[in-house]
N, C-alpha and C positions, 0 to 999 in steps of 0.2 A: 504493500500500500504506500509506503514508504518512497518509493520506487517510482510508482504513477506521479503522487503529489511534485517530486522534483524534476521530472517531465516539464508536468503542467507548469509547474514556475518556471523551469530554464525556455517553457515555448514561449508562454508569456513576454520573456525577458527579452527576448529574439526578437518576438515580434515588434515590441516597444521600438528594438534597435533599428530594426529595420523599418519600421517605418519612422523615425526619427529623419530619415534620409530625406524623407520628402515635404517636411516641413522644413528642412536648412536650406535644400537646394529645389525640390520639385515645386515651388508655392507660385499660382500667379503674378506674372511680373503687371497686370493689367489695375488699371485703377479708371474710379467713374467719377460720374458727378464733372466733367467739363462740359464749355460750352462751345458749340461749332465754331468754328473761324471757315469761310470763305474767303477767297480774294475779290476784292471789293471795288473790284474795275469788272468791265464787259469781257465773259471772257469769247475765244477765236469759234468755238465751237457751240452746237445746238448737241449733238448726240456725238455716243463714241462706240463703236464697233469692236469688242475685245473677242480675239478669237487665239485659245489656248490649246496646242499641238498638244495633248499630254506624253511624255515621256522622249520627245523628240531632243537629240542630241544636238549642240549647236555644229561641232564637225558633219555632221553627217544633211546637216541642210546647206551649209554653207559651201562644202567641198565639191567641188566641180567634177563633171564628171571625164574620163578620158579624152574623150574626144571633145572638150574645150565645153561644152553645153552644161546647162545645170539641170538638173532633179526636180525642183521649183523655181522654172522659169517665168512665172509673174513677178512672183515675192523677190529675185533674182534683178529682175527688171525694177519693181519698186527701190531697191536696195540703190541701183546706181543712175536713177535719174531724178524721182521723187520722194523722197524718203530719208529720214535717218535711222540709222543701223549701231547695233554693236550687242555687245555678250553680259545675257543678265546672270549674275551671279549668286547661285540658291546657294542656300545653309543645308546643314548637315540638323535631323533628319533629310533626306532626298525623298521625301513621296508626296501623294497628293494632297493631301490633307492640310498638311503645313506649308508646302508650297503654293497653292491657291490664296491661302491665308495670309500670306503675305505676299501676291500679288496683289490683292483684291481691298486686305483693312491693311498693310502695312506695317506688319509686325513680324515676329520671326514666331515660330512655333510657340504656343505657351506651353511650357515644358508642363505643369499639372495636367495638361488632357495625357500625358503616358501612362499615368495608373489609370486614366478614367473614362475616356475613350476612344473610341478610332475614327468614324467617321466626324463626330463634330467635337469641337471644341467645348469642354463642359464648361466656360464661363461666357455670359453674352461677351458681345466685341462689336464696335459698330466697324462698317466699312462702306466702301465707295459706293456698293446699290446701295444700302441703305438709306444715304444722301442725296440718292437721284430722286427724279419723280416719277417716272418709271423704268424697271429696269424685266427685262423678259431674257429669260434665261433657255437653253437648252444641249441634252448631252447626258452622263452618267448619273445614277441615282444615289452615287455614293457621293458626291459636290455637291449638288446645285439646291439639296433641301439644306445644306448648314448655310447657307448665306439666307433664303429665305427664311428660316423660324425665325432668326433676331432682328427680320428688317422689320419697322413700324407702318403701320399701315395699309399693310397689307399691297403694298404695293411692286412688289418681287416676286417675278409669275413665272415658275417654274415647270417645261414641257421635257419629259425623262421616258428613256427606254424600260422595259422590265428587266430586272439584276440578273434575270438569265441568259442575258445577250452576252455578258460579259465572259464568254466561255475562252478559255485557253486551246480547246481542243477545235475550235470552230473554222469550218471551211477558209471561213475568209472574214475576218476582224474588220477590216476596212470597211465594211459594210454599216457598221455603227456610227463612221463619220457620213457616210452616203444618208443613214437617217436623219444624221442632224442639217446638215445642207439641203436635204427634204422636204423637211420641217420647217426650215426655215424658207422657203420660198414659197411651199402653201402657207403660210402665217403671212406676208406682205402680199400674197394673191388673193388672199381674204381680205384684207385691210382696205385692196381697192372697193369692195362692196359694200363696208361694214363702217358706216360714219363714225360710229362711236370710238370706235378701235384709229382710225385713220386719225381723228380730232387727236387722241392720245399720242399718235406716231409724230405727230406734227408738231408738237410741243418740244422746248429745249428740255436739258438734262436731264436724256433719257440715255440708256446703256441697252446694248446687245451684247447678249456673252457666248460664245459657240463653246463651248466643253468638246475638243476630238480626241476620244479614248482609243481610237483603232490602231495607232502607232504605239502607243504604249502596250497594247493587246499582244500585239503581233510581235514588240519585240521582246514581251515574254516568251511565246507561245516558238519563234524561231529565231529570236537575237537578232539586234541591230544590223548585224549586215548583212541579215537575208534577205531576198529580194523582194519578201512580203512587204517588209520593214521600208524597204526603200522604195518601194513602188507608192506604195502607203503615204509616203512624202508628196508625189507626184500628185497625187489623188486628192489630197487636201491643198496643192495650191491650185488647183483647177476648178477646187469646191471656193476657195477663197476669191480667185478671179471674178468667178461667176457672181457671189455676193456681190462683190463689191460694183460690178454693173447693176446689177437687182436693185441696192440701197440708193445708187444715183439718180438711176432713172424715177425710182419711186417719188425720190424729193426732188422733182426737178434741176438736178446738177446745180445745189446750191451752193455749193460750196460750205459748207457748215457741217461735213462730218468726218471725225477724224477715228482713224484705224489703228489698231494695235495687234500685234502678230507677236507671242511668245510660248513659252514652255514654262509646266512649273518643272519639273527637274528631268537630265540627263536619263541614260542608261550604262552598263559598263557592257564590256564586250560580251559579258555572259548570262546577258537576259535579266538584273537586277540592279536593284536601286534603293537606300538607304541610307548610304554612308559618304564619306565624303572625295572618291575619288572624279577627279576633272571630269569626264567622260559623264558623269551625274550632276556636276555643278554647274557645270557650264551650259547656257541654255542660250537659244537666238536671243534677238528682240528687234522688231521691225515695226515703226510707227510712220504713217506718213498724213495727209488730209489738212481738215484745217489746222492753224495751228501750229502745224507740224514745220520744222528746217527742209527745207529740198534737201536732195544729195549736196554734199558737197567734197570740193575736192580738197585732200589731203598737205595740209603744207607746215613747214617748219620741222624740229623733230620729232621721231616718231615717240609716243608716250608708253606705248607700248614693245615689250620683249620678248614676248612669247610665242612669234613665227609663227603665226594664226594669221595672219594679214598675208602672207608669201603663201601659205599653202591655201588660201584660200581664192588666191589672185583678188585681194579688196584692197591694195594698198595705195591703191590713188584714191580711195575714199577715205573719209574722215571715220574714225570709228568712237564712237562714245559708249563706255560699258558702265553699266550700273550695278549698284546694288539688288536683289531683288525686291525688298520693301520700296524700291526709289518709286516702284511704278505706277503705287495707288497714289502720291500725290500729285505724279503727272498728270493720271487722268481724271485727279478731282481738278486740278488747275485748268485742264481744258476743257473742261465743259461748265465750271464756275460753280461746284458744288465745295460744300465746307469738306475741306481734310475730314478724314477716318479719325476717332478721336483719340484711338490709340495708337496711331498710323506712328513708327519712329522712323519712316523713311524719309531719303533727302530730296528735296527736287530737282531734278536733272536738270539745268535748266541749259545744254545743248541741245535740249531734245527741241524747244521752246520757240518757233518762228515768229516772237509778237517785240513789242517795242521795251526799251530799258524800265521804262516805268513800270509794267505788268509784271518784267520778272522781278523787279525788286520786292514790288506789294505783293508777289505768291510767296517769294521767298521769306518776307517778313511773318508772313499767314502762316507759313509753315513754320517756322519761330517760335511765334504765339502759340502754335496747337500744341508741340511739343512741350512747352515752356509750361503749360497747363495742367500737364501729369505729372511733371518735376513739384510744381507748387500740392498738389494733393497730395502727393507721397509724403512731403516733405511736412505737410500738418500732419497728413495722420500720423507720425512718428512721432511728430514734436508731441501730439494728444496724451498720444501712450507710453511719453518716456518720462523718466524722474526730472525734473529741470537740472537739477546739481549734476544728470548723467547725459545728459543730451549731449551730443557731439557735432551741431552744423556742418554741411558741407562744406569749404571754403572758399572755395572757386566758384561759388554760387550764391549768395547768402542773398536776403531779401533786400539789401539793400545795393546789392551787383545785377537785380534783377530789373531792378528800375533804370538805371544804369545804365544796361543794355537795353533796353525798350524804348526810353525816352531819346536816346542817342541814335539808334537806327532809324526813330520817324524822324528825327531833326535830317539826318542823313536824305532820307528819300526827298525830306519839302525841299531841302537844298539842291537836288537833284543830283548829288553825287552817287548815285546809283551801286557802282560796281562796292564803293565802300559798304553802302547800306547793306549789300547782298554779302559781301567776305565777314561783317561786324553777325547777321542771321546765322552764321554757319560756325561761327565760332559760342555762340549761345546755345545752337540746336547740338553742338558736341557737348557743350559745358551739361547742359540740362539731361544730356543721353547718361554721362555720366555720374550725375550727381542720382537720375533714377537706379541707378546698378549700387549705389553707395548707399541709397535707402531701403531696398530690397536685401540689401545683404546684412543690414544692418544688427541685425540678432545672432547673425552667425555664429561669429565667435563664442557667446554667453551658451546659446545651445550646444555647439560643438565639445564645452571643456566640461558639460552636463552629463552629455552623452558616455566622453571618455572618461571620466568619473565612476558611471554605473559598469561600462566595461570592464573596466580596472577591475573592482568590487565584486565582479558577477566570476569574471576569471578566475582572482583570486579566492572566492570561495567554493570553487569548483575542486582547485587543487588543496583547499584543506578538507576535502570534504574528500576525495583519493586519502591523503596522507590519513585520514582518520579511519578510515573502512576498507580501506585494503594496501595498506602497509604494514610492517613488524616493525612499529615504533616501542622504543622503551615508553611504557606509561608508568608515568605516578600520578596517583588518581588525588593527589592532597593542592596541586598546583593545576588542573587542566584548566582553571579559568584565572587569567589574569588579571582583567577588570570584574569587578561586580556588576551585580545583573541589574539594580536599580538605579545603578547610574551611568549605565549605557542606557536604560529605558529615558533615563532625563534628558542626557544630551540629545538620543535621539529626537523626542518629541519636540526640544527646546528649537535643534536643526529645522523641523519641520514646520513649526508654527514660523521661523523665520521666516524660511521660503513661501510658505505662504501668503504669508504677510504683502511681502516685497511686490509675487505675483497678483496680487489684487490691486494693488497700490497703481503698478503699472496698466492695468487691467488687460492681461495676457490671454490669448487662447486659453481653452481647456488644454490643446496637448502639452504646451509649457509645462502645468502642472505635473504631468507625467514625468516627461523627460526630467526634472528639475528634485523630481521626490523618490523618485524610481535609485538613485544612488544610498538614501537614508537606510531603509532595511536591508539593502543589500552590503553595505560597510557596518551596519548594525550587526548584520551574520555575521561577517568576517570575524569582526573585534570577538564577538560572543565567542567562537572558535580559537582564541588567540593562545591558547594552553599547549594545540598541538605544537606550532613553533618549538616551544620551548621541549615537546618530546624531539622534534626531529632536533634541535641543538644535542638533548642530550646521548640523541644516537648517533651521534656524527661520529665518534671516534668507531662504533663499528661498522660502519657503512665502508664502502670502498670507493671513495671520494675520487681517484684519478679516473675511474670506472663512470663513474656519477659526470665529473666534469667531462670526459671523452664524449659521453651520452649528450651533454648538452650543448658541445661545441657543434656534434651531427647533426642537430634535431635543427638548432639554431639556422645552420647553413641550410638543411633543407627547405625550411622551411623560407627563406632568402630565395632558394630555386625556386618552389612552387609560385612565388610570388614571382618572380622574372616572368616564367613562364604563360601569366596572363599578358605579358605585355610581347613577349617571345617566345613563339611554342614549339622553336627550336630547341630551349630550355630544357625540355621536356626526356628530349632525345639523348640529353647532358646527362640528364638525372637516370635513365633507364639503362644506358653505357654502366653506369657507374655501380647502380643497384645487381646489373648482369654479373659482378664482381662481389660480391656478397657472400655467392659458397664460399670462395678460393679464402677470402681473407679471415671468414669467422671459423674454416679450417672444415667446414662440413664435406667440401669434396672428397676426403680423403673416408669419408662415411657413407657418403652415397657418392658415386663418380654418376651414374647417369643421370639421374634428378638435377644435379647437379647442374652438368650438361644443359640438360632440357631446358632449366632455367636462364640459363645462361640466352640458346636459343633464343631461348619465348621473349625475352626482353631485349634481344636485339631488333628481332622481326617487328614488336610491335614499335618500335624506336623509330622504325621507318615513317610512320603515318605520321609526327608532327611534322615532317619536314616535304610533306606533300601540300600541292596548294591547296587552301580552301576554298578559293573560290576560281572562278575562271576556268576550270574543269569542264571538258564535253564531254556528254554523257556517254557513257561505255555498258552498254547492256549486255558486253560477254563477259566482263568481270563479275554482276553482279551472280549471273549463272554461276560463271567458274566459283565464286564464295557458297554457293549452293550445295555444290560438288564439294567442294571441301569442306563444307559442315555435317555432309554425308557421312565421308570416307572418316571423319576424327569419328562419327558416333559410330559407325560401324565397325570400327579398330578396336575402341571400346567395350562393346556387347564381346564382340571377339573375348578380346584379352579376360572380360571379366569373367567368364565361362567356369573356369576354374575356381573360383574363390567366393562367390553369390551363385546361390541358388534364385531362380527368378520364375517368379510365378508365370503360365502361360496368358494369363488375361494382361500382364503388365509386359510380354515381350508382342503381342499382336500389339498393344497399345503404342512400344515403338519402332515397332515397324509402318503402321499408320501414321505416327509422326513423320516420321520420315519420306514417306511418300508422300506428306504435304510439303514436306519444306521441297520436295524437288517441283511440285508444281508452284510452288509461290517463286523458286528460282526461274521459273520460265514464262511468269507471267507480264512482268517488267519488260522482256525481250516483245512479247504478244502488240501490248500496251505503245513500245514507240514504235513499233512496225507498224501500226495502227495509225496512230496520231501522223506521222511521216505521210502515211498517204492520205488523210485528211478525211479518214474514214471517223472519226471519234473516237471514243470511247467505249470499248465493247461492253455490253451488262454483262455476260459473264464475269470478263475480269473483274469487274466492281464489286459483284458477289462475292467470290470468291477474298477480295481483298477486304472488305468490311467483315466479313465471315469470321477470318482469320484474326482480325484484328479483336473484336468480340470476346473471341472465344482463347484468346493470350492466355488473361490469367486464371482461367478456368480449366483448360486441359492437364495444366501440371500439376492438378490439385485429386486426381484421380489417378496419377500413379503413384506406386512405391512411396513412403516414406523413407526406405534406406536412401543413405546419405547420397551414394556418386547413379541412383536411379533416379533419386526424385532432381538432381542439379543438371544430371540429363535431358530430363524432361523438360524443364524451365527453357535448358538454352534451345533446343529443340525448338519451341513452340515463340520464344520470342525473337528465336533467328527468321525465321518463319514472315514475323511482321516486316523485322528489320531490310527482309529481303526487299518486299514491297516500297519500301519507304526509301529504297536507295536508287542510284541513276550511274552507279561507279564503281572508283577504286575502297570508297567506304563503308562496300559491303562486306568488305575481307577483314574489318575492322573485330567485329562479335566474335568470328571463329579464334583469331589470333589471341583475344584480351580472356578470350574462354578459356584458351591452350596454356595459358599463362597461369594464369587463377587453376588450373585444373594441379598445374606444377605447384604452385605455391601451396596448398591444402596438403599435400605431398611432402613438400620438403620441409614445411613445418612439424612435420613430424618428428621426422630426423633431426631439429633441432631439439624438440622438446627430450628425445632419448637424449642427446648429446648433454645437455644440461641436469639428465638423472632423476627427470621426474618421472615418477612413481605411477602404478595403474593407469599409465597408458593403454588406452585402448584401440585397435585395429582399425582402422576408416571402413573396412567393407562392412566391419559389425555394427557400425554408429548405424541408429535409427533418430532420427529427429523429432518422432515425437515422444520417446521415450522420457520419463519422468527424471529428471536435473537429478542426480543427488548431491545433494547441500554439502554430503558433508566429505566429498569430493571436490569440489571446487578449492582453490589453491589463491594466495593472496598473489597480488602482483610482482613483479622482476623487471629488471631494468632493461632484461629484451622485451617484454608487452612494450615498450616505448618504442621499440623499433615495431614493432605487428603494428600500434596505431600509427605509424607514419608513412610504413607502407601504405595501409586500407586508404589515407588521405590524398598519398598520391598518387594511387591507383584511380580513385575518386576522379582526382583532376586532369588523370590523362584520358580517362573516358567521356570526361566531357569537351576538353578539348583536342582530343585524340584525330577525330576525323570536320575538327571545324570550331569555329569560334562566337557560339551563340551572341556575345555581346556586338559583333557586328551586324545589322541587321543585312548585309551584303553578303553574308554565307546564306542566306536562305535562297534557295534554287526552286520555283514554283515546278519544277520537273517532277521534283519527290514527292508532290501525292498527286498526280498524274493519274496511277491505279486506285485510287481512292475517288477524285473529282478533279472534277477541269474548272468548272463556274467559281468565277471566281468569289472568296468566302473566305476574309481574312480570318476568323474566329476557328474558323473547323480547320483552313490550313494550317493555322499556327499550332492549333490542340494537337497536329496529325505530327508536325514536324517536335513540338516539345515532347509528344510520347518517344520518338525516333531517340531524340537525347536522352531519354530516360531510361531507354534498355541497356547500354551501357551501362548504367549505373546500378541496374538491378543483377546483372549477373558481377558484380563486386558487391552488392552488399551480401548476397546469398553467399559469394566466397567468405567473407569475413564471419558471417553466421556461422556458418561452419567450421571456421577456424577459431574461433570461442569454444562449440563446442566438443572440438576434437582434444584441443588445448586447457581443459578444464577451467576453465574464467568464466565467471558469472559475466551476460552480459554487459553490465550496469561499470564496470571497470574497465575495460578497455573503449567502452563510447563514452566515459569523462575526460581519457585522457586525448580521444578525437575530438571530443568539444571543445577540449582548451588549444589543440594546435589550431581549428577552424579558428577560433574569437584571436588567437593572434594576429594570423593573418587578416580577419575582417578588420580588426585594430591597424593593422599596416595598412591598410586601404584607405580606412578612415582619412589618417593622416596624411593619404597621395592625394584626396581628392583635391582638385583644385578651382579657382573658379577666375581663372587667367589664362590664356594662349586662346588657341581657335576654339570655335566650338564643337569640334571633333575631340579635342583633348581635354575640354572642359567634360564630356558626356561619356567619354570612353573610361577616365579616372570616375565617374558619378558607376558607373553602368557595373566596372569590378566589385564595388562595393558590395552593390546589389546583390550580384554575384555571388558575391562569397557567403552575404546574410542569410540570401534565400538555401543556399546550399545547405545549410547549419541546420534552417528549420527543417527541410528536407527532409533531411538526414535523421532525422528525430521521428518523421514523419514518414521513412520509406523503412526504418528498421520494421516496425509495427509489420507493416506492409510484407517484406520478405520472412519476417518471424511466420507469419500468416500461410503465405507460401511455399516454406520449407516444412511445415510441421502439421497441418493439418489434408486432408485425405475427405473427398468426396466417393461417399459409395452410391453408384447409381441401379444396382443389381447386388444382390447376393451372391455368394458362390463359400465353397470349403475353401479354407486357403491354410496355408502351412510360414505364411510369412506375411508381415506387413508388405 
């Protein structure tokens, strides 16, 4: 009982931690309560035309094609007569969600929609429709509802395909832009019959938004430089052409409507997009109409380095590259709607073909709107901070603010223009940074709260080992150092502080947590402080250079495993070295081929960190050939084991019928892109088949055998089975290899435990897992379990980064559940590809199961002293995070954390799980039997 209750509290404690993360770093940067600012001059345009390539790469539009001609020869023609051009540059997330988002309000992703959701943004945000007067939208069903729910008025009119058009496996994707150019010209062929409608078209600032999902479709479905991909191109600047006659003729060739042609993010060469390589950042951006600069030609030096102008042959044009937030305030400035109000984007103002005076008053407008959420940040902090602890911003204080405002209008009445515009821009950085200096403002105070309770939680993990499974000398007249009622006082005395302080301030609820969560947890500790004083008095018989050798190992390793998130060539370092393990602890010379084997297993699997993760073509003979070799290891097995287990006949039919699945789930993957290739779909067999399998995972190994190497048989059997399915490659060879290993290790640990002379060792073929623990077998801990838990940890971490790097969201390959579903379904894909990560890691906990009980150790001791290497390392994390450099480095340092926390709780959460799996037995029939 004992047992559950420190669970429960160590899950608790996790979960705290972990979600601590998303109140330092995950918290909206979004603030409300401002008032619009427009620019306050006539602006060039009536309406703006925004039409978004999704997933279109800026190389792949821009790049000419051999024979001198372009791919998108209007947009091509636009580029070099009427038009300004140049490369808008997204953030890291790279997908659509965030990328719209800050096309359209001008902000970069608000990092709190990542716990909370995918398609919309869970906090309102105003943007550019919202500011029009009408804005009619059309295109994917996963966009175009998050911009209408928050606009007011209902005046954002969204016309959407159904979510099953978005298929991967679909003849022909382009076809969903063909809908939307459709759409769009029965919508202005009605308009001519339809006064009401027409009165509304006629009106200024109004927005069209074209959404074309079919290039982003197809360059899933066959990557960027296939010819779907690239024709797909073709086909939307034909579809763009055509508009753009449509919307002319409509208004009479007024002259008052201006176009905008971009991408919200890139793709990489291997059909994905997340993260922050060029090939995903870099997106077109083509505006021309009212408003807009003509072409112009290129003069003085060139401002750019990047030999993007030579290979593109654009280098006698002028190229102007933005930001991607830059672009919602270009298109509120041309058509004279107020700024997005949380828009932190800057105005382009090359893009701007109107007089010095209009770009000074947008530039100023965008000043003021900016300058708007710095002032509300900057009260509510001041609200809720002590006066004696307020810390102003410097470089911005209210009386710098007036400063800059009164000084820019003096600026513009004087007509010194280009001043008034460089004085906006140096405000609109001051104000950008003084919001990142109020947003982070608590950081610190939570952060040293945080590692306070970690400290606290660690260290009474490890007295709470030293108390229950070590041979410490006790004297029971000194185990408590302080008294117990005046650790009860300081505690309380602590606590009524903190709470105090936090009301005072009037902080969140979680503050409270984070901020009290350290009092009982150092309350334990002290109360515990007795053992110290045993392990001091056992030091003299400890074996101290033994002790220190342990921890200089543990230390370094634990240094590896941490490299190895950021290098998982690391990995390769660590399993080199672990291969070396018999030779040196002298085991070879006791087992030579276990030995061996080990050696082996941890070279072979050494190979897969040093394989790429991503950018891989799919190889559907590996994934068979991993099929075949899951085969021949089970059937070598049954072989060998002949001699030494007797095996019931109902549990060898059972795997032989394993077996004949895993050889059809190895051939089904082959079925599936043979398929897809010829644009046949998705077969329902295969689908059956592959959901079937999937289902019925962890339910098959729960009807064979409880003896030990039938029932861990069974497991890999039935979850190689999935793994098959879920793979597209060289990753499929991963399960067999990490089995082969784990199969070794369960073995050689054997031979260790004979080496070291422990007593009623018992035979692996005899262990039964469900059989009844006896208590008074089990043995206290030794200072090799400290090697067993650092193994099982880094076993842990080569399985999950073994064949790929879940924190990039650039290793995910929509390939791998292909045999599962093609429509596209970010929730079911992600469930499909996180279970894929998770079979790795069940056939290492089930090893470790087993090596507890082979090994005599009560569970309960060898996963304290895993808890405490995990909470080190998430403490190392802690402290990498950072909230400086790109935002790739900012997110990558955030994302390890995570990482490691959630692993912890996991791990807490998957023993339960493989406990369950190894030891319990479904009878679905009767029969005589002579053996579990």
């Amino acid at each position: 009982m004992r047992m559950i209750t420190f669970l429960l509290v160590g899950l608790i404690v996790h979960v705290v931690f972990f979600l601590s993360i998303f109140d330092i770093y995950f918290t909206s940067p979004l603030v409300h309560g401002m008032t619009p600012h427009a620019t306050p001059l006539a602006p060039p345009s009536s309406r703006l035309v925004l039409v978004v390539a999704d997933g279109l790469r800026a190389d792949s539009f821009f790049t000419l094609l051999p024979n001198g001609s372009s791919r998108a020869p209007y947009l091509r023609s636009v580029i070099e007569e009427k038009g300004t051009w140049g490369v808008s540059h997204t953030r890291v997330p790279t997908e659509s969600r965030p990328g719209h988002v800050a096309l359209i309000a001008g902000f970069y992703e608000d990092v709190s929609a990542v716990a909370k959701g995918w398609k919309e943004n869970p906090v309102e945000f105003d943007s550019v429709f919202n500011e029009t007067r009408h804005t009619w939208c059309w295109g994917s069903p996963d966009i175009l509802p998050m911009f209408a729910k928050g606009a007011s008025g209902g005046h954002v009119y969204t016309h959407t395909y159904p979510a099953e058009e978005e298929d991967f496996a679909s003849t022909d994707a382009s076809r969903l832009d063909t809908w939307v150019f459709t759409q769009v010209k029965s919508f202005f062929q009605s308009a001519k019959s339809n006064a009401s409608l027409r009165a509304n078209l006629l009106q200024d600032e109004n927005v069209f938004f074209l959404h074309l999902l079919g290039i982003d479709t197809n360059g899933h479905a066959h990557r960027p430089m296939s010819q779907e991909y690239l024709d797909n191109i073709g086909l939307v600047d034909t579809g763009v052409a055509e508009l753009v006659s449509m919307v002319e003729d409509f208004f009479g060739h007024d002259g008052r409507t201006a176009y905008v042609f971009t991408s919200d993010h890139g793709m990489t060469n291997w059909g994905s997009h997340g993260a922050g390589h060029p090939s995903e950042t870099l997106t077109p951006l083509v505006a021309w109409g009212a408003g807009v600069h003509n072409a112009r030609r290129a003069t003085g030096p060139k401002p750019y380095s990047d030999g993007f102008l030579q290979d593109w042959k654009l280098e006698h044009l002028q190229r102007v590259d933005v930001n991607q937030a830059d672009i919602a305030p270009l298109m509120a400035s041309l058509i004279g709607v107020p700024f997005p109000l949380n828009s932190v984007g800057i105005l382009p103002l090359l893009y701007l073909n109107n007089s010095e005076h209009f770009k000074a008053e947008s530039m100023y407008t965008n000043a003021i709107q900016v300058l708007e959420q710095y002032k509300i940040k900057m009260t509510q902090k001041k609200e809720t901070t002590l006066p004696f602890l307020f810390t102003p911003f410097e470089l911005l204080t209210e009386s710098k603010q007036s400063q800059f405002i009164n000084t820019a209008r003096i600026l513009i009445q004087l007509e010194k223009y280009e001043d008034a515009m460089a004085l906006c821009r140096t405000l609109i950085a001051r104000a950008l940074e003084g919001l990142a200096y109020y947003h982070t403002y608590d950081r610190f105070f939570l952060g040293c709260s945080v590692v306070l309770g970690f400290v606290g939680w660690t260290s009474y993990v490890v007295l709470v080992i030293l108390k229950t499974h070590a041979n410490l000398n006790r004297n029971p007249s000194v185990l408590q150092q302080i008294p117990s009622h005046a650790l009860v006082r300081l505690s309380l005395s602590v606590t009524v502080v903190i709470t105090v302080f936090l009301l005072i301030q009037r902080s969140p609820v979680t503050y409270y947590v984070y901020c009290l969560l350290p009092v009982p947890l150092w309350y334990s500790v002290l109360k515990e402080s007795g053992i110290l004083t045993d392990l001091f008095r056992s030091a003299p018989s400890l074996p101290l250079w033994k002790c220190f050798g342990y921890f200089v190992l543990v230390s370094f390793g634990i240094e590896l495993l941490v490299a190895s998130f950021f290098h998982r060539a690391m990995l390769t370092v660590g399993l080199a070295v672990l291969s070396l393990w018999p030779f040196l602890s002298g085991l070879f010379a006791k087992a030579k081929f276990r030995s061996l084997s080990w050696c082996l297993g941890c070279l072979c699997l050494a190979a897969f960190p040093l394989m790429p993760v991503v950018g891989r073509e799919p190889n559907v003979h590996l994934v068979t050939f991993a099929g075949v070799l899951s085969l021949f290891t089970s059937a070598c097995y049954l072989w060998s084991s002949r001699p030494r287990t007797t095996m019931h006949l109902s549990d060898r039919q059972q795997f032989v019928s394993q077996m004949l699945h895993v050889a059809v789930c190895a051939y089904v993957p082959s079925l599936t892109h043979s398929s897809l290739q010829q644009k046949q779909g998705l077969p329902l067999l295969n689908q059956v088949i592959s959901w079937s399998t999937l289902a019925s995972s962890m339910i098959v190994p729960l009807l064979s055998s409880t003896r030990l190497f039938q029932r861990l048989l069974s497991i890999f059997l039935s979850l190689t089975a999935t793994y098959l399915l879920l793979s597209t490659g060289s990753e499929a060879l991963f399960p067999p290899v990490l089995a082969w290993l784990m199969f070794v290790w369960i073995n050689i640990e054997q031979e260790a435990m004979l080496a070291q002379g422990v007593s009623g060792r018992q035979e692996l073929s005899t262990i039964d897992f469900s059989a009844n623990i006896d208590i008074t077998k089990l043995r206290q801990l030794k200072l090799d379990d400290i090697r067993r838990s650092y193994f099982f940890v880094f076993f842990i971490i080569t399985a999950f980064f073994g064949t790929g790097n879940i924190a990039s969201i650039n290793s995910f390959d929509p390939a791998s559940v292909y045999c599962f579903l093609t429509v596209f379904n970010p929730f079911l894909m992600g469930g499909l590809m996180m279970w894929k990560v998770v079979i790795p890691f069940i056939i290492v906990m089930c090893t470790f199961e087993t090596i507890q009980v082979a090994t005599q150790l009560s569970s309960r001791s060898l996963f304290l002293i895993v808890l405490v290497i995990s909470d080190l390392m998430a403490l190392h994390f802690f402290f990498l995070v950072q909230d400086y450099g790109s935002w790739l480095d900012i997110g990558t340092s955030i994302s390890h954390y995570v990482i490691v926390m959630s692993m912890t709780i996991f791990l807490m959460l998957l023993s339960v799980v493989t406990h369950i799996l190894t030891s319990q037995r479904l009878t679905l029939w009767r029969h005589k039997k002579h053996f579990p």
